[in-house]
N, C-alpha and C positions, 0 to 999 in steps of 0.2 A: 100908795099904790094907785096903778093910772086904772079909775073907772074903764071897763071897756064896752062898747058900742056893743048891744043885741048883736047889729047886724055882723058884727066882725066875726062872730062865730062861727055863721051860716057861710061864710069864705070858703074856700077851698080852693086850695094849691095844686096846681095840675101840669104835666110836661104832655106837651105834642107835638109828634113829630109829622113835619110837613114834605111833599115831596114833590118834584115833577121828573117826566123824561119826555113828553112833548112838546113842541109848538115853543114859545117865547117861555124859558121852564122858571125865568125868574119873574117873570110877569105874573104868571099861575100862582107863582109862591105868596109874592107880593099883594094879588087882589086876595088869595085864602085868607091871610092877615087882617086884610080890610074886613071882610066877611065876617071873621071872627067876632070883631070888635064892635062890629053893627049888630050881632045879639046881646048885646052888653057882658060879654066877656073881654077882660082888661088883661092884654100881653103887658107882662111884666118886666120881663127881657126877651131874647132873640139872639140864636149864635151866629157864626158867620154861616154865607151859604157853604155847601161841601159838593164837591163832583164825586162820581165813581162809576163804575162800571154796571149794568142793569145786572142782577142777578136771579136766577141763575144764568139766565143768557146772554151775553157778553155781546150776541151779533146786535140786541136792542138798543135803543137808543141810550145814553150816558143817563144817568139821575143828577139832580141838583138835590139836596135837602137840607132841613133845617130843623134844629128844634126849640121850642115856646115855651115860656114858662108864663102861666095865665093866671088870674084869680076869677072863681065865678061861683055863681050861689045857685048854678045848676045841679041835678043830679048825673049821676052817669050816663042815663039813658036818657036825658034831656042835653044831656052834650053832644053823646054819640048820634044823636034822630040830626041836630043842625050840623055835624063835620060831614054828616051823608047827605043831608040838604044842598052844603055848597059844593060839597064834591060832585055831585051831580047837575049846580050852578054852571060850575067851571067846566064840565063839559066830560064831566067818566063817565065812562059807556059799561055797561055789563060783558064783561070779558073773561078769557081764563085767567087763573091766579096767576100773577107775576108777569102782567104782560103792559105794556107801555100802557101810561095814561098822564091826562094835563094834572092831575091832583090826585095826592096821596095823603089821608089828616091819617092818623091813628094814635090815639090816647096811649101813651105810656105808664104811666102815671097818675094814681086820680090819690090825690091825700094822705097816699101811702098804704090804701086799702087794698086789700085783695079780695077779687070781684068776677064774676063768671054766669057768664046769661045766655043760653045757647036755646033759641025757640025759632020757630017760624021759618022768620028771613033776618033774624036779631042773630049774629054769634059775636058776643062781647066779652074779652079775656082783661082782666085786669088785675098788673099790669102786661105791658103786652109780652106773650108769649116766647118770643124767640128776640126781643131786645136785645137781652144777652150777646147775642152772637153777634152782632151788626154794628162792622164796624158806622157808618152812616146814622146811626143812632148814636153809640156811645161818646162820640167823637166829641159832638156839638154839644151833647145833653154835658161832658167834664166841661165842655168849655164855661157854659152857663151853671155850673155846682159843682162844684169841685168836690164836695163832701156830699151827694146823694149816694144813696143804699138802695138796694132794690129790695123790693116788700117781702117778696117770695123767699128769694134766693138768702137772702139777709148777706148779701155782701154789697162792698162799697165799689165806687167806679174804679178806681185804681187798680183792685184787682180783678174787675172785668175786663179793662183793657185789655192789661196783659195778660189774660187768657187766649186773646184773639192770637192769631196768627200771625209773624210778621207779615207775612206778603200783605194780607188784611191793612194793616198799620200802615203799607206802605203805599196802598195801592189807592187812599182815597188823598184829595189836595183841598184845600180853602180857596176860592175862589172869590 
């Protein structure tokens, strides 16, 4: 039996989904990544990028996204404080929900825990609440695990997918 390292324990597996709909959107994607990995969080894999349509408003700009699969001996709210640190880097502004910005991080994912922290100026849902539905998340997240389950819902990708809608299915492309 292989001795294992303290520190392997204290690992944690985690999926993030990363996003843009302004300015240069794969650039943004591309420095998030950077950013990520200069708090010593190790991207594991990475899907391909995805296009689709801004939702719910369509007249916004297109989304690029992506999702991460990292290892890090953070907590969730030592993760969540630096995805809002670069999101803020990269140049998000405080605006209404759902409206254009250079970076999008949101933790889907933290170890398979389910987690919920709603205080202040913190509202941290894990994992993320309406995953499910989106196409732009599940898309990438089969690409990169083909056998993830979601914590909550305790179902697999497979049959999240096709829950979606086709139009949903049809309507995002790999880029």
């Amino acid at each position: 039996m292989k001795k294992r390292d303290i520190s392997d324990a204290q690992v944690k597996k985690v999926y993030l989904s990363i996003g843009s709909n302004l300015g240069n959107r794969i650039h943004f994607l591309e420095k998030s990544k950077y950013l990520l990995e200069t708090h010593d969080i190790k991207i594991i894999k990475t899907s391909s990028y995805y296009e689709t349509e801004s939702w719910p408003d369509p007249s916004f700009p297109k989304f690029i996204n992506a999702v991460l699969l990292i290892k890090t001996k953070l907590n969730q709210f030592e993760l969540f404080k630096i995805i809002k640190s670069i999101e803020k880097k990269l140049g998000r502004k405080i605006a209404p929900k759902n409206h254009p910005r250079n970076c999008d991080i949101d933790i889907l994912d933290f170890n398979g825990k389910i987690f919920k922290l709603n205080k202040k100026l913190i509202n941290l849902e894990i994992p993320h609440p309406r995953m499910h539905n989106r196409n732009f998340v599940l898309m990438p997240l089969f690409e990169i695990c083909k056998n993830w389950s979601h914590p909550k819902l305790k179902k697999n990708i497979v049959k999240l997918l096709t829950s979606l809608k086709k139009i949903n299915l049809r309507s995002i492309k790999v880029i």
